[in-house]
N, C-alpha and C positions, 0 to 999 in steps of 0.2 A: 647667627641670624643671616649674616650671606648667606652661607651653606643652602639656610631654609630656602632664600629666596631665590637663589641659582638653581635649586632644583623644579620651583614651581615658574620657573621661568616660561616651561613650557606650555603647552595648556592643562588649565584643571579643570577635569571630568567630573560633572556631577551624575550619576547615574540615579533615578528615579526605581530602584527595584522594584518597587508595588506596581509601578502602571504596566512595566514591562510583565512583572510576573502574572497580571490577569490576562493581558494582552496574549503569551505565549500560552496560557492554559487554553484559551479560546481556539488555538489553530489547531484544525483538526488532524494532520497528520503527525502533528506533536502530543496530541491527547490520548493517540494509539500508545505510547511510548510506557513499557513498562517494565520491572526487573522481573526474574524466571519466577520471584515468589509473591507479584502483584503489587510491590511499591509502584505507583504512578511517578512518572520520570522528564514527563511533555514538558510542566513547565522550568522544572530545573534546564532540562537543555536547550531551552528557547532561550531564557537568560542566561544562559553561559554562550551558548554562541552571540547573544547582542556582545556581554562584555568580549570575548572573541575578537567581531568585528573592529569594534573600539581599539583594540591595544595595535591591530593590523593599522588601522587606519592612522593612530597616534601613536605611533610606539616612543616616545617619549613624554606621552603625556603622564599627566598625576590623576588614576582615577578613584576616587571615591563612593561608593555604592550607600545608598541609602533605603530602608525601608519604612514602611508604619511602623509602631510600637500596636498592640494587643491594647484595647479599651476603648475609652474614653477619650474626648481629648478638652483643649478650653472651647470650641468650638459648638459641643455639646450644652457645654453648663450656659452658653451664650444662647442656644433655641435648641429644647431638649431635643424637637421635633427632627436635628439635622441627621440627614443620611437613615431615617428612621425606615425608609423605602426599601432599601436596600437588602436584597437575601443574605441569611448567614454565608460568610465562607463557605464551599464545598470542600467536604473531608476531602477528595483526593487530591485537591489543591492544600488545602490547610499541613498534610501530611510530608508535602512538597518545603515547606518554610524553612524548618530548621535545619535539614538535609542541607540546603542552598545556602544557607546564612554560614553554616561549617566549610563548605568548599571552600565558598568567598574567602574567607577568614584564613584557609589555607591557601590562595591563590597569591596571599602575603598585603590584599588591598585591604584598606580600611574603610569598613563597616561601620556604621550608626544607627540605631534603633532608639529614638529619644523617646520616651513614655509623657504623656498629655500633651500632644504637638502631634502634626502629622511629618508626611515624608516631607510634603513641601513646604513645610514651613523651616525646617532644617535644609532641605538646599535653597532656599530664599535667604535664608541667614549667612549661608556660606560663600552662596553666590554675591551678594551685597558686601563681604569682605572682601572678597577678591578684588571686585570693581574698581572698590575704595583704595587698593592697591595695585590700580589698572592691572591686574592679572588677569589675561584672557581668558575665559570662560565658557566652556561649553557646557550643556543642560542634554543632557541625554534620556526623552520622556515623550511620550506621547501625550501629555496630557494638554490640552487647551490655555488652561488655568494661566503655565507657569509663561505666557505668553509678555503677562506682568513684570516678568523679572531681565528682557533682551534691553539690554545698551550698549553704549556703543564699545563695552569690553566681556558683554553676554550672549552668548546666542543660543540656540537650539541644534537638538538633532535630534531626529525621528530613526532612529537605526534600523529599525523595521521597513520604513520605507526610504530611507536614505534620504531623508529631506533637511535642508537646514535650515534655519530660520534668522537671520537675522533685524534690524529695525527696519528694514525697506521691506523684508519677508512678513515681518506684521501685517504692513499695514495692507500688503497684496491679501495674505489672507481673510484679514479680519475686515480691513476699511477705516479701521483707529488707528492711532499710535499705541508702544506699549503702553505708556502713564496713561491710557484712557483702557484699558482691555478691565479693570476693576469695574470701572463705570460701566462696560460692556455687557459682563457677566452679571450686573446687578441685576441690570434690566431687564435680559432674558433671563434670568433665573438660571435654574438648575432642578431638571423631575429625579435623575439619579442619585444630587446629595438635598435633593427635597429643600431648596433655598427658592425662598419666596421671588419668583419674578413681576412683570408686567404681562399678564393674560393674553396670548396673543400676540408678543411680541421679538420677532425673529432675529437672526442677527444679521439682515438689510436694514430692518427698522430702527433695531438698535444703533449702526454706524452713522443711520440717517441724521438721528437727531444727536448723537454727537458729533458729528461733521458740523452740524448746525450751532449747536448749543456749547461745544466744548468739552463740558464735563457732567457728571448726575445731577450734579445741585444747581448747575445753571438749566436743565431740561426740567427738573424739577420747577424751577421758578417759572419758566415758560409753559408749564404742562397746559396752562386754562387757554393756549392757542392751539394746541392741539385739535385738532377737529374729527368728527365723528365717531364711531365707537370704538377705535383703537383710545382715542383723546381719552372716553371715559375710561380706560381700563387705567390708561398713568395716571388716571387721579384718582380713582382708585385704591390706585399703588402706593403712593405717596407715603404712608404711614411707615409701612414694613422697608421702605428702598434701604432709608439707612442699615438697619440690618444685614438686608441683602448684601450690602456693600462692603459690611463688616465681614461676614461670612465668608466673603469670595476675595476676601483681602488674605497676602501669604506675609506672614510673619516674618520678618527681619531683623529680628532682636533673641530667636532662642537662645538661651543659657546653655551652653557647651564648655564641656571639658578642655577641647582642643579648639584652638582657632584655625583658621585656615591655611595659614604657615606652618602648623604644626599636627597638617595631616600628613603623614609620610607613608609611601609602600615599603613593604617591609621584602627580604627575601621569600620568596613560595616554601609550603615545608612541605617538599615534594614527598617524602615517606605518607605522610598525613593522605596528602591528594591521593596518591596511590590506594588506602588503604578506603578512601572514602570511592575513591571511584572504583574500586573494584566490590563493594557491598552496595554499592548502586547501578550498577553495570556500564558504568559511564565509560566506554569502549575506546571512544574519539578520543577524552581527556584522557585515557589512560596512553593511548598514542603519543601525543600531545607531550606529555609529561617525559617519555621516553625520546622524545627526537629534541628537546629545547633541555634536558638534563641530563640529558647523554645516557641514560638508561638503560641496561642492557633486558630487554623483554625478552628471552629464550636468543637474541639474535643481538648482536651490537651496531649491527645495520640497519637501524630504527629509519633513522630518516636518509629519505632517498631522493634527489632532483636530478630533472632528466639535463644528459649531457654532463652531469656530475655524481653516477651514482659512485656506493662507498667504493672505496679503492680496492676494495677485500673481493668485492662483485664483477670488478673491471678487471681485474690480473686473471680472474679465473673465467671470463666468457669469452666464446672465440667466434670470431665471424670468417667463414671458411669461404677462400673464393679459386682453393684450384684443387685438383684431383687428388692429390697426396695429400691434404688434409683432411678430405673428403674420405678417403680409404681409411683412415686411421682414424675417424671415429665411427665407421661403419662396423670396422672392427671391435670397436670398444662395445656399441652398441648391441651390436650380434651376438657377444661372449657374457652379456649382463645377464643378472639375474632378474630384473628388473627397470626400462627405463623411461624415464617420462618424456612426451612426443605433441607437441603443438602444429598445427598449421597456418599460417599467416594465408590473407586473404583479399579478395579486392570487394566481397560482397559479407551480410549477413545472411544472405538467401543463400541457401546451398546448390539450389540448382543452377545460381546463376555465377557463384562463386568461381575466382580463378587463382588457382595457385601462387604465388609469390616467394613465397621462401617456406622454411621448415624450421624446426628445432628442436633438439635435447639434449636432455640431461642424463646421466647416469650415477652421478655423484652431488648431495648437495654442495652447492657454490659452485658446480661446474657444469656449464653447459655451452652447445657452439650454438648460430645461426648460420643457416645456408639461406644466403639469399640466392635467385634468380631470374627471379620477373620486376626488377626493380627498373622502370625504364625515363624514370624524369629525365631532364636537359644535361648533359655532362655525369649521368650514373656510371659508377667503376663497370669493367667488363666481370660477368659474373660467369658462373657454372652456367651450362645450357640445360634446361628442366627436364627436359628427356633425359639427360643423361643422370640424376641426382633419382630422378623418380627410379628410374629402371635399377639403378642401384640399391635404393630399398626395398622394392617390390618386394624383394623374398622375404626381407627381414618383416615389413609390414604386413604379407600374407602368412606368415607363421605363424601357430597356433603356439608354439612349444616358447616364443621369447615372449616373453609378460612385458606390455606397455598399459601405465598410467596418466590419462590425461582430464585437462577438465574440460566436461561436458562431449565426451568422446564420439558421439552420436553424429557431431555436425563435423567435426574430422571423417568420420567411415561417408560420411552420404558426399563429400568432395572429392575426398579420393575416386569412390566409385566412378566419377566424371571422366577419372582420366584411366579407370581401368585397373583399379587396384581395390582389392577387397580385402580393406583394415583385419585381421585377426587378431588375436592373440589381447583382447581387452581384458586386464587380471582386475584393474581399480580404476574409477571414476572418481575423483574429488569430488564433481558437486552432487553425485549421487550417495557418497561417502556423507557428506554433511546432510544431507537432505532425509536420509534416514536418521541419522544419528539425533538431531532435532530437528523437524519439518520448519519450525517457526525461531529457533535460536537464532538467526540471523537470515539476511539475505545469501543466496547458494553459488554469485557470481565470484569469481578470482580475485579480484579486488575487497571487497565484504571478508573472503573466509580467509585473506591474510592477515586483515586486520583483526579480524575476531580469534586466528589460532596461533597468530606468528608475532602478533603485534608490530607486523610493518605495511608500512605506505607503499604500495608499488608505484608504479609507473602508470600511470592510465591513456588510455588510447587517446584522449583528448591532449593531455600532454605533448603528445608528438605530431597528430595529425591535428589538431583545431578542432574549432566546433562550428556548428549552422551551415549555412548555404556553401564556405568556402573550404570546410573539414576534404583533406584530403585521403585519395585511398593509398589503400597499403602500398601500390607501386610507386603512386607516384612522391612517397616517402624517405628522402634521404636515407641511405642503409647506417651514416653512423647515429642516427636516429631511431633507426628500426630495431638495429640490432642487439642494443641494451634491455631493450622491449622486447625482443622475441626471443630472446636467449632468459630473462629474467621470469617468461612465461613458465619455460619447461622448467626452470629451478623451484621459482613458489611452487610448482605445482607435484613436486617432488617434496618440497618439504610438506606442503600440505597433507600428503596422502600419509606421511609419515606421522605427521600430529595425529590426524584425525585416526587413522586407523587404530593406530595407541590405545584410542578410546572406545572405538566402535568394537573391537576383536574381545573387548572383555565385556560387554554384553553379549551373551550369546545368541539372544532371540533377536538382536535387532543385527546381528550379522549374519543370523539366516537371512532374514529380509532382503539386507542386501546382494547375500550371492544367490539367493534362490526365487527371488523378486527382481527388483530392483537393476542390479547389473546383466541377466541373462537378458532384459525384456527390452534392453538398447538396439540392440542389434535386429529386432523384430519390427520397432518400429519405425528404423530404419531405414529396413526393405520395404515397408508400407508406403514411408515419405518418397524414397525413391521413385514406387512404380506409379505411383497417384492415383486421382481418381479422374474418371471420362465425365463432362457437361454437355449439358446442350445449350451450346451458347446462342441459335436462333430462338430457342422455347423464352430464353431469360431475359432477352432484348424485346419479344413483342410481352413478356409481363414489366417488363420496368415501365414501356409505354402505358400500358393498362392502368398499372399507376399511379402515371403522373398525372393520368386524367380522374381519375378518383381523388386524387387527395386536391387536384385544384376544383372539383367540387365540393370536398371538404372546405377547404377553406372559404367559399361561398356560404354554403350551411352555418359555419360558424359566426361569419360577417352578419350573415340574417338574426342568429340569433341574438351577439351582443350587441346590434343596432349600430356598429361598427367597425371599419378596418382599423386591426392593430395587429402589429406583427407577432406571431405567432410562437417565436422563439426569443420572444423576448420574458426573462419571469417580469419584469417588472412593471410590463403591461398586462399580464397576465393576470396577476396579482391584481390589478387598477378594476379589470376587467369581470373577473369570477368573483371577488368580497369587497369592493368597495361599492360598485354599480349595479352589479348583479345580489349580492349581498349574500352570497352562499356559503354556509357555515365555513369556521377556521376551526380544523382536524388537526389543524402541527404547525408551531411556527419555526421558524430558521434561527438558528442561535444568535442572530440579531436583530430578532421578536416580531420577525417579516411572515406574513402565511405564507406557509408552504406549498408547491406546487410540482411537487418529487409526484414521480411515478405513481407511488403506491395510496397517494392521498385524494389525486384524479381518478385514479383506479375506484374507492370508494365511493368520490361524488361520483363518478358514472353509473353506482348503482338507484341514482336518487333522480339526479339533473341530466337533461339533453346534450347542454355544452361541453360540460365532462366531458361526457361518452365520445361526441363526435372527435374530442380532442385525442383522446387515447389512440380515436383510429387513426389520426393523420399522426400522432406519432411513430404508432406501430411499422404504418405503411412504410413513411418517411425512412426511419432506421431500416426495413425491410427493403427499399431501393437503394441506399445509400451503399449499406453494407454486404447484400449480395449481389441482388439482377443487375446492375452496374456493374459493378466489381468483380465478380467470378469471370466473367470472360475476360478482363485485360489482364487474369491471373494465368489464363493458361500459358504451360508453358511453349515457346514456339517449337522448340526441339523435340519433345514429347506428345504436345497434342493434348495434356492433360493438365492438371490441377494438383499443383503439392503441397499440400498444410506443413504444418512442425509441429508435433508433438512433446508434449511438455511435461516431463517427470518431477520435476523439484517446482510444483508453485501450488497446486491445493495443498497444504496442510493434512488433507484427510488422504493422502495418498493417490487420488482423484488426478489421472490424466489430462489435462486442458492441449485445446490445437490454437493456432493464432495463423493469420496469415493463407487461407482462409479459416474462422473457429467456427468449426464444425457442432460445439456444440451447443451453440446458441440458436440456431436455425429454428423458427416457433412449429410446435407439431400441430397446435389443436388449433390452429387458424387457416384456412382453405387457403389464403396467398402463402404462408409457411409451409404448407403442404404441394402447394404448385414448386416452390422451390427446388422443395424435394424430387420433385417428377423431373427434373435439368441433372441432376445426378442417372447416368445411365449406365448401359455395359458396350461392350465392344457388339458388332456382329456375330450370332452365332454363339453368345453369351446371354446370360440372364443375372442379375442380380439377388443375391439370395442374405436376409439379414435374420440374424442368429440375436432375440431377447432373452433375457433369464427374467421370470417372472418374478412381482412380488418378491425382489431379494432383498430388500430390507427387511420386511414385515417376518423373513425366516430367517433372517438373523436374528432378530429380536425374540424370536419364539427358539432360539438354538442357546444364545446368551441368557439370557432368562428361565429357559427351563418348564416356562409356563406349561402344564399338562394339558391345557384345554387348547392353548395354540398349537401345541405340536400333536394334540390327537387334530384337531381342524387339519392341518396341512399333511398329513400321514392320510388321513383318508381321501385326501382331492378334492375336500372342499372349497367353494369359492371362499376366501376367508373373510370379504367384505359382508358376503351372503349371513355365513357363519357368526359374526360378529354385529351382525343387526336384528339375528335372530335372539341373540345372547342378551343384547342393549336393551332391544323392545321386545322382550318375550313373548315374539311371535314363534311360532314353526317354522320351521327354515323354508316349506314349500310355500308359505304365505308370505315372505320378507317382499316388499315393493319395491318398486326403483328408489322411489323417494328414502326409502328407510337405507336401501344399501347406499346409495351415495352418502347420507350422513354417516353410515357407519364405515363407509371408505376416508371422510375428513377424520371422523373418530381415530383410525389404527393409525393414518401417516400422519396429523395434527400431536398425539403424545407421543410418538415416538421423535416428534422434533422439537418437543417437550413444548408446546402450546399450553395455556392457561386457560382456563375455561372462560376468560375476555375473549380470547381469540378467538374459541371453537367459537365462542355466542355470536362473534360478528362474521365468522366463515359461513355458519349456518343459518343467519339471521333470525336467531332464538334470543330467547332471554338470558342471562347469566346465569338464574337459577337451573334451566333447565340444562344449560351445558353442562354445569356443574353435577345436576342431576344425571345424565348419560357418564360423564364420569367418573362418576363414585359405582353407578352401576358397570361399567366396565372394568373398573380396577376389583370390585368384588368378585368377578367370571373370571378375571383375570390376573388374581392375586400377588403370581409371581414375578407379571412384569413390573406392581409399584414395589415388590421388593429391592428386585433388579438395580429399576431407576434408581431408589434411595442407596443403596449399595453403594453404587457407581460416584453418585456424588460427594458418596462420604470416604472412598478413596480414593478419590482423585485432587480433593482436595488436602490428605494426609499427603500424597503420592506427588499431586502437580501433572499428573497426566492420566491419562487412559489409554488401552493396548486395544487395538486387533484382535481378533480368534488368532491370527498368527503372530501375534508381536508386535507389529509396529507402534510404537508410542504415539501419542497424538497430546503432545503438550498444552495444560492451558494454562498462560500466563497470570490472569487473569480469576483464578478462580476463589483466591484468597482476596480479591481485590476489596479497598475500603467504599471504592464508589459502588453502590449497592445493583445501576443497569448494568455497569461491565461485568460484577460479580454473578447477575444473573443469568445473562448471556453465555457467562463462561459452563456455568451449570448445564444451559440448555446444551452448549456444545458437549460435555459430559456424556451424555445419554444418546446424541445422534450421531456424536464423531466416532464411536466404537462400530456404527453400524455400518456408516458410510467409509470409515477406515476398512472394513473385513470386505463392504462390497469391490471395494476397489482391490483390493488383494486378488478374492476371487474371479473377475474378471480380467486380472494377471497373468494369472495362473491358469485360467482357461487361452489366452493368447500364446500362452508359450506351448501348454498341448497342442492345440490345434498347430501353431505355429511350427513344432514339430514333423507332425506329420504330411504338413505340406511340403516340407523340404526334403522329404522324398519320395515326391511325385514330380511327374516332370511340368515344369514350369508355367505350359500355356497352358494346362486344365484348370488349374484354379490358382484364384491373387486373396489375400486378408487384404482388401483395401480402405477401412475402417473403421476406427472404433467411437465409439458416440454415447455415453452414459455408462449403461450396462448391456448394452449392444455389440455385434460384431456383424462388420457385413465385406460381403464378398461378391468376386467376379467369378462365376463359375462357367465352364464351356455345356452348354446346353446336352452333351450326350452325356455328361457325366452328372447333373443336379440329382436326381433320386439317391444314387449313390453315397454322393459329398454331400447334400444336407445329410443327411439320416448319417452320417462319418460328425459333423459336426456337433450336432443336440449334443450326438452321446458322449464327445470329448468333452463339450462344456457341462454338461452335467454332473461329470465325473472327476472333475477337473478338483474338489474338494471333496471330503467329509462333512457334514454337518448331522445333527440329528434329526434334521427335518430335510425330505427331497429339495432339491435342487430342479425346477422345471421353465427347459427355456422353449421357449416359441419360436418357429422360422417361418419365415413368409418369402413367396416368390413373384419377383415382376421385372418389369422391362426397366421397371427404376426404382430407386432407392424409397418413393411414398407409395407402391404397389407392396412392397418387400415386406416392409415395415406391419 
């Protein structure tokens, strides 16, 4: 009995499973979370990271995990009506249960599931043992309820929001003490377990009259002094309180096996954990399990702390700070057949970036750092950077010595700074993973160790800080730096080694990468290097234009709701469009609030005024915020221009993204998104020329499908909108109207992004039947595409993914999923990800033609300065436009096979919305 009571000396943990587990289902970037074959995983890992937190925060605490039991409880047979409100479980929560209750169980902590009792009436019983043997007590719950159970040896934690609760914490919250929080909850009831309260009665009202009255039964007896129609509602009440009171009371006598001395944690059975967290894909736990059980994951250097990594890591990294070290791995380097090469930095702008030190590898476990530019208060005297650069130049300009790094793209565009043009790029890591699975993990150095090496690196926050006082790379202690930059080019060697492993025996997804993928870094590159020219007067007198529009928008809006309320508030919003104004509720918020997302104001602005006006002052608003502001304090001073970053590893479908400025969000079909465009110009003596490919989805679909009536449509030049309205409405194709071809333009791009005929009905403001009716008569004209689609989904869900016309995978997690919107979702991505996977291919693969041929011409005639959807536009010098367009069409044209033409459009102007 010591023993028992020396161990629970410390605190005992009651964890609440249930609240946490609904709690953790609800967050939505935990709800993304799922394994490669659609187990949903969000709320397991929300509750393993609370218990997580707990064991950090108490590492010698005793904790305990509790959940509901499945049924019934006495609570029911007491008012059948309880919790009668309440929706079933959702499957992909439910599905979530016994996965977590196994972990637990493996994690070596003891678990309880009592059947007719709930969770908290089981830590109410536990908690109340402990008391009684003053054993500190912590309640780890979100719930309200167990407010009931704090004395002065109990208290609370909210581990979600880190709050604790103690008896002073009550009564700040509530306005009671704990012994009255029973009385509390009577009063106000409960709508979510359906416990009869007093009508109208809040919880100020509530403290009120227990502050006054004490307890239920004394409010009770005073109820007839109550005054005016609250008073009637407690007398009212009067009949059901007892009940209520009984209902919201937690039990403290359940019948258990083990008492509370006699819960013990047992040892983890780390095999177990292993094997559970590798058929759930629980990545962290599996980490986790290898750095706290010494686990060897492919590597015995699981765990790693900075200024103490393993010793295996430190004998073998060298930090080089004079010439004869310096020569002899120059040498090493020169003579490899292969080696990996990081840059350390003072910026993540590349333009604006400045050298600091360097690093690699040619061996895994051995790598040096050369610092340089390391210049804090008292820094070692270092190599001089001129001299370290000039050193590598040749080995860095070589075509013939293979270097691997990650994300190698922002290494060539820094170098270029200082005069040296990167060669010789054999392998990318994150383009290495980013093909191999677009969506298997995140594609950063950190993510792809964890997920292939099963180690924790060093993270830049580690060494330099975070927020306002994060420092940069120079001004970073070098025996700080150098464990980090030498561990860079290692991972990053071992990386390329995992992954390639895997990627070289797929063959179609290792063309991807060497004949996609890695050629098309260095393209755009030279894109990001040469930028693009603005007119930063044109975008200064439009942001003015503006601001004077949207602050008469905001008058407009004043007039219409009959008052000022702040505009970016949802929660006046909300007060202002459906409680005052009373305009329907189209979607509410996962905490049953109307919605007021984009797409739902979009809607009511085809109904209501104040919508509409709203939409424009958000448009504007984001439209000043994010360009005619911004784009001038981007340019660069040295340059004179504007340099994006372009983004290979972040759509899924293979889809280019820019940030910094994102090019491709700029709106086209609104006159101020098109003024924007007109601030994009060309040098003197140049013109802007912008190169579309038509309708390239629509002939993907007609290429993948096989359809013969799409591919005679597009083989003959027909408009295919024309074509397919004449088909829809058996009209003549010379009789088709605008009206008819715009439907029948929602019609081809609506199923091929596999819309429902809900959707078509409200894009087109038809009935359902009739949408439905256009698509049954389109899938008859067009038989091969519902084969296609059905095809598609029925191997992709044998498969788990969908390919390109060239290969590329396009994984959906999702598509066996139990919850029935993710499962659909996944479907619809099925049918559009193969189209918008292939367009992004072929606008690749047109960049790297073209891109060719520009590199040998001489340089001032023509710039690729960028890419934008399924666009390519450019700086051409005005003697040469006839020429170099009619040079481009035909390279993009040609740029693929398909069975149906390929037809791009080029347009010419003094700017990029002339071009266009």
């Amino acid at each position: 009995m010591k023993n028992t009571l020396h161990i629970l000396s410390e605190p005992l943990i009651l964890v609440d499973g249930s609240s946490y587990l609904f709690r953790a289902y609800h967050v939505p970037y935990l709800q993304a979370l799922s394994t490669s074959y659609g187990q949903p995983t969000g709320a397991i890992t929300g509750v393993l990271n609370m218990i997580k937190s707990l064991q950090k925060s108490y590492p010698a605490g005793n904790i305990v995990v509790i959940f509901d039991a499945k049924g019934k409880t006495f609570r029911n047979d007491m008012y059948p009506e309880y919790k009668a409100n309440r929706p079933p479980m959702p499957d992909d929560l439910r599905t979530q249960i016994a996965p977590l209750h196994q972990i637990i169980e493996a994690m070596g902590l003891p678990l309880l599931v009592i059947e007719g009792v709930e969770a908290d009436d089981v830590i109410g019983t536990l908690a109340h043992q402990a008391s009684e043997l003053k054993i500190e007590t912590i309640i780890s719950t979100g719930d309200k309820d167990m407010a009931q159970l704090v004395t002065p040896h109990v208290r609370l934690i909210n581990t979600m929001t880190n709050v604790e609760m103690d008896e002073a914490g009550v009564v700040e919250k509530f306005g009671v003490k704990p012994d009255q929080i029973i009385d509390y909850l009577a009063l106000m009831g409960d709508k979510v377990d359906n416990i009869p309260g007093v009508n109208k009665c809040g919880p100020k009202t509530a403290a009120k009259w227990l502050n006054e009255h004490a307890s239920l039964q004394e409010v009770i007896k005073n109820a007839d002094k109550v005054k005016g129609k609250i008073g009637e509602y407690l007398r009212e009440a009067i009949e059901f309180l007892p009940l209520s009171y009984k209902l919201a009371t937690i039990k403290l006598d359940v019948e258990l096996e083990l008492n509370v001395t006699e819960l013990k944690p047992v040892s983890p059975n780390d095999e177990r954990l292993i094997e559970l967290a590798n058929k759930f894909e629980l990545k962290r736990l599996l980490t986790e399990i290898a750095q706290k059980a010494e686990i060897s994951l492919e590597n015995e250097s699981a765990e790693k702390n900075i200024g103490e990594s393993s010793k295996e890591s430190n004998q073998n990294y060298q930090t080089i700070f004079n010439q004869e070290e310096l020569d002899i791995w120059i040498e090493r380097i020169s003579s490899s057949e292969l080696f990996a090469f990081d840059t350390e930095t003072t910026s993540l702008n590349y333009m604006d970036a400045e050298l600091v030190g360097v690093s690699f590898c040619v061996k895994e476990g051995e790598a040096a750092y050369v610092p340089f530019a390391h210049d804090y208060l008292d820094a070692p005297e270092q190599l001089e950077r001129s001299i370290v650069l000039d050193a590598l130049k040749p080995i860095l300009e070589d075509q013939s010595i293979n270097k691997v790094g990650q994300h190698l793209k922002y290494d060539k565009n820094v170098l270029a700074n200082y005069g040296i043009n990167l060669q010789g790029i054999a392998y990318d890591t994150m383009l290495e993973s980013y093909v191999l699975n677009s969506v298997g993990s995140k594609h950063n150095m950190d993510s792809l160790a964890e997920t292939y090496l099963g180690k924790t690196t060093i993270h830049f926050e580690d060494i330099a800080g975070k927020g306002a006082k994060q420092l940069t790379f120079n001004q970073i202690p070098i025996e700080k730096a150098a464990p980090y930059a030498a561990e860079d080019a290692d991972i990053t060697l071992q990386l390329h080694n995992a992954i390639w492993n895997k990627l070289s025996q797929e063959k179609e997804l290792k063309e991807v990468f060497e004949t996609i993928e890695l050629p098309l870094a260095p393209v755009l590159a030279r894109m990001e290097q040469f930028g693009v020219l603005i007119d930063s007067q044109q975008l200064a007198q439009q942001s003015q234009d503006i601001a004077m529009r949207v602050l008469e928008l905001e008058k407009e809006v004043y007039e219409l709701a009959g008052e000022e309320f702040n505009l970016g508030s949802t929660k006046q919003l909300q007060e202002i469009l459906f409680n005052k104004m009373q305009l329907p509720v189209l979607k509410k918020t996962p905490k049953g609030a109307p919605s007021t997302a984009e797409e739902v104001l979009q809607e009511l602005a085809n109904s209501y005024p104040l919508p509409k006006l709203l939409m424009e002052f958000r448009g504007l608003s984001k439209l000043k915020n994010t360009y005619t502001d911004k784009l001038p304090k981007m340019i660069n001073v040295r340059t004179g221009r504007v340099h994006t970053s372009y983004h290979q590893a972040i759509a899924a479908t293979g889809r280019l993204s820019s940030t910094d400025p994102n090019l491709q969000n700029i709106p086209i079909r609104t006159p101020e998104g098109r003024r924007v465009r007109q601030a994009f110009i060309a040098r003197d003596n140049y013109k802007i020329v912008a190169a579309d490919y038509s309708q390239i989805e629509l002939r993907i679909m007609a290429h993948l499908s096989g359809d013969k009536g799409l591919l005679r449509a597009f083989a003959s030049g027909k408009d295919i909108h024309s074509a397919t309205a004449s088909e829809v409405f058996s009209t003549p194709l010379e009789n088709v109207t605008t009206e008819q071809r715009r439907n029948a333009k929602a019609i081809n791009f609506g199923l091929i992004y596999g819309m429902s005929a809900f959707g078509l009905s409200r894009q087109l403001n038809i009935s359902r039947q009739d949408a439905q009716k256009y698509m049954d008569v389109y899938f008859e004209r067009y038989p091969s595409v519902l084969s296609y689609m059905e095809n598609t989904r029925e191997l992709a869900k044998e498969k788990g993914y969908v390919s390109t016309v060239f290969g590329r995978r396009l994984y959906l997690p999702e598509i066996n999923a139990s919850n029935g919107m993710r499962r659909k979702g996944a479907e619809r991505a099925a049918i559009n990800a193969p189209m918008q996977g292939t367009a992004a291919d072929i606008i690749k693969k047109a960049m790297l033609a073209v891109d060719q041929w520009i590199q040998e011409l001489p340089k001032d005639e023509i710039r690729m300065i960028m890419q934008v959807h399924d666009e390519l536009v450019f700086e051409i010098a005005e003697h040469k436009i006839p020429e170099y367009k009619a040079k481009i069409v035909s390279l993009m044209e040609q740029a693929v096979t398909l069975d149906v033409p390929l037809v791009v459009e080029a347009g010419l102007g003094e700017n990029w919305d002339e071009a266009h």
